[in-house]
Structures are given as C-alpha cells and as structure tokens.
TIZAPA-135804 format. One record per residue: x, y, z of N, C-alpha, C, O in turn. Coordinates in steps of 0.1 Angstrom, whole numbers, plus 5000, padded with zeros to 4 digits. Layout:
X,Y,Z,X,Y,Z,X,Y,Z,X,Y,Z;
...
REM end
This chain:
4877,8608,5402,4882,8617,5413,4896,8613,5417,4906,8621,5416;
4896,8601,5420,4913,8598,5419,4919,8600,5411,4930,8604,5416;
4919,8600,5398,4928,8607,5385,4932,8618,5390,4944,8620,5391;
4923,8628,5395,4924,8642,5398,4933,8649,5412,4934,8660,5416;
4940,8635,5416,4945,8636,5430,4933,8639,5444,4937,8645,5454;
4921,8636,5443,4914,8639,5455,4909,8629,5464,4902,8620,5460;
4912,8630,5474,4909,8619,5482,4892,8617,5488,4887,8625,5496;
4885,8605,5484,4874,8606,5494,4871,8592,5503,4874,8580,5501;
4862,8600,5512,4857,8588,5520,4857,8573,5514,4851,8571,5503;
4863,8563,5522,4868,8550,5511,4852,8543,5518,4850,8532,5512;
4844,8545,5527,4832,8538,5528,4819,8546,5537,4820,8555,5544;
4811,8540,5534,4800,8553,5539,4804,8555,5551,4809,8546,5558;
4800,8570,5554,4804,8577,5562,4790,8582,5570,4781,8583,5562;
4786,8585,5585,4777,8594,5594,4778,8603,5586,4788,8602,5580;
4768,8616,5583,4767,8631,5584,4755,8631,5588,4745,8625,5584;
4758,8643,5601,4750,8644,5606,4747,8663,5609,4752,8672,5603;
4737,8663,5620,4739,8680,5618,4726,8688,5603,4717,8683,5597;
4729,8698,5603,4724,8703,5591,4726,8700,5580,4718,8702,5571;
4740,8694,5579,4744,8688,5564,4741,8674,5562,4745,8671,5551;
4737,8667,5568,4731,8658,5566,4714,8657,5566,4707,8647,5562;
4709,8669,5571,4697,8674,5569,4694,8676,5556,4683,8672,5552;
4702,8685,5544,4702,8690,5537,4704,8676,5524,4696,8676,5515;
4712,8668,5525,4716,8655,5518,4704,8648,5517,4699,8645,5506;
4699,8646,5530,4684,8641,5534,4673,8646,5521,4669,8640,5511;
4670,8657,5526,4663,8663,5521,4663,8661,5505,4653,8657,5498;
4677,8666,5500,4677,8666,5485,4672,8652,5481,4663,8651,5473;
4679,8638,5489,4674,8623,5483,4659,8621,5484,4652,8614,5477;
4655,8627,5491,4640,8629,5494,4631,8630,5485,4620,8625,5484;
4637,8639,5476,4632,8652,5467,4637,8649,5455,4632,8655,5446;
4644,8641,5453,4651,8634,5439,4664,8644,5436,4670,8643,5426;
4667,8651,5444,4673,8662,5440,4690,8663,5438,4696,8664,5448;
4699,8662,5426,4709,8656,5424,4717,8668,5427,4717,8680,5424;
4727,8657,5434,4739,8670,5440,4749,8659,5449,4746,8647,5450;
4763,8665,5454,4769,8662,5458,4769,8666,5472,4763,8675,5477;
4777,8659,5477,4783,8669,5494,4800,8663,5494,4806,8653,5494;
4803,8682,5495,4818,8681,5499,4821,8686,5511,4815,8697,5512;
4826,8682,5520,4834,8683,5532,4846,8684,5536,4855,8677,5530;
4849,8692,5547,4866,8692,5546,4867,8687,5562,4861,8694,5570;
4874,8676,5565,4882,8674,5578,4883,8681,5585,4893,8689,5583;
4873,8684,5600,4877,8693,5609,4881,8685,5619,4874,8677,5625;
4895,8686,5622,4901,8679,5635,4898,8686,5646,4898,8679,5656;
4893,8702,5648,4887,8706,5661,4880,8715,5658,4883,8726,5654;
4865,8709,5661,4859,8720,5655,4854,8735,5660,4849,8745,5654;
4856,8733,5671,4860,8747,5679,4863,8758,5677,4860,8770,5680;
4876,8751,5669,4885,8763,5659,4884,8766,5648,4888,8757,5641;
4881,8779,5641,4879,8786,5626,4886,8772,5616,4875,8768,5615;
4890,8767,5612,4893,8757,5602,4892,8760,5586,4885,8755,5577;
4905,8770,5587,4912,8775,5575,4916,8770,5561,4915,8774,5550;
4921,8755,5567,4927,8745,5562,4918,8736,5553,4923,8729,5544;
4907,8737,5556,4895,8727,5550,4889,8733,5540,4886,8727,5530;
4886,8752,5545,4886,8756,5535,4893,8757,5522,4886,8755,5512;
4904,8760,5521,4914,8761,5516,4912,8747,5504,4909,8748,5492;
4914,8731,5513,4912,8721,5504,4898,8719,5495,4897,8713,5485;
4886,8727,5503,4872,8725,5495,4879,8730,5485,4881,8724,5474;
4884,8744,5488,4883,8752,5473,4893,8747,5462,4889,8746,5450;
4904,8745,5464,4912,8736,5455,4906,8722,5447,4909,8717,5436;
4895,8717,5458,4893,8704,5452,4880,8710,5441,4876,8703,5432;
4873,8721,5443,4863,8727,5434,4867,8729,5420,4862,8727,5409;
4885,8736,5427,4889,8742,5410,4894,8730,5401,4895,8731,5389;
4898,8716,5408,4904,8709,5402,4893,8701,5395,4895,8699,5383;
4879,8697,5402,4867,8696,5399,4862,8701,5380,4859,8695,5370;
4863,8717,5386,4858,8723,5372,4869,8729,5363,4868,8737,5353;
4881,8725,5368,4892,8733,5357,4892,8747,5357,4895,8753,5347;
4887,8755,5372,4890,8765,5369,4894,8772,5383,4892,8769,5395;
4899,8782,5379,4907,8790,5393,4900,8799,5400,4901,8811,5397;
4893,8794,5413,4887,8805,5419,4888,8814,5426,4878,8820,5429;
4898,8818,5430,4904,8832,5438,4918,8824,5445,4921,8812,5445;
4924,8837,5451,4934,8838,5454,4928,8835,5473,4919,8840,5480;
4941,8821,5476,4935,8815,5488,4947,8821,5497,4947,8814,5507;
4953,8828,5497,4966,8827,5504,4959,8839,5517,4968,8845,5524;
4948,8843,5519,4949,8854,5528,4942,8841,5541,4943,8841,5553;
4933,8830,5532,4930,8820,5546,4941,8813,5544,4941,8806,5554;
4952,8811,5537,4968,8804,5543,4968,8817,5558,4967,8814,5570;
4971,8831,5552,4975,8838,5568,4965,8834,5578,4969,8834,5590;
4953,8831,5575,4947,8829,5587,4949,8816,5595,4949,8814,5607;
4951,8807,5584,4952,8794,5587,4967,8794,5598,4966,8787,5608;
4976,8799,5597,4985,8801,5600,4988,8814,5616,4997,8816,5624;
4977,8819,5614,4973,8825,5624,4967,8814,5637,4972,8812,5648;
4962,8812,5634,4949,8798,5643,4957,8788,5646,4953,8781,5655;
4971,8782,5637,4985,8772,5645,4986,8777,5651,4982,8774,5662;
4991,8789,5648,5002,8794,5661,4994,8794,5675,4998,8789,5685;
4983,8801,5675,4976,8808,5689,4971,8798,5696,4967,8800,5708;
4969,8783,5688,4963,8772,5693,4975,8760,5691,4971,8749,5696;
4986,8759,5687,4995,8753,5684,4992,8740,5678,4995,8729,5684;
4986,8741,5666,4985,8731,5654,4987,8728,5643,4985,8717,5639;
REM end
C-alpha cells in the first residue's frame, strides 16, 4: 500500500458505530474483506473530501478509473466556503 502512495492507520485503531458493527460481524463469520475509511474532521458536515480520497485510493487499489470526481471537488468546495474550511 505504501508503494502505491496511500496512507494508513500506523496502529490499531477504535471503529466504532455501524462500521465497526459490520467489521465485527464479517470476523465473526470468517468473512474476508477490508474496511476503508476517510478522515472526517467534522462530522456534522457533508465530507466531500473523504469521499473523493476513498475513491482515488480504490482506483489506485485496482488500476482503474472510476468516474469523474470533480463535481464532489464543487461540492467539496462549496461546504469550505459556507463553513470556512
């Protein structure tokens, strides 16, 4: 994953909530899979930005290009301004 430029959690980490429900569940069940997550600094707010990095880090993942991200750049860029971050 580091070859690939992606950064992760450097030691275990809480998840908690549904997605840690779901993590739960699959180890439970033998069930192989991953969990990706993106940095929400407030989660209050739509969180554009995270999006954006899941999906980059998916395409870099599988070598392939999944859609055109630039309409959640406008949004992401919408949600600075109105919240100034």
């Amino acid at each position: 994953m580091q070859g690939l430029g992606i950064d992760m959690t450097p030691q275990r980490s809480l998840i908690t909530g549904f997605n840690g429900l779901i993590l739960g569940f699959a180890k439970q069940n033998s069930i192989q899979g991953i969990g990706m997550y993106g940095e929400l600094n407030h989660p209050e707010i739509p969180q554009y930005r995270a999006a954006i990095s899941i999906i980059k880090t998916i395409e870099k993942l599988t070598f392939r290009k999944l859609g055109d991200t630039s309409r959640l750049e406008v949004m992401a860029q919408e949600i600075e301004r109105e919240f100034g971050h």
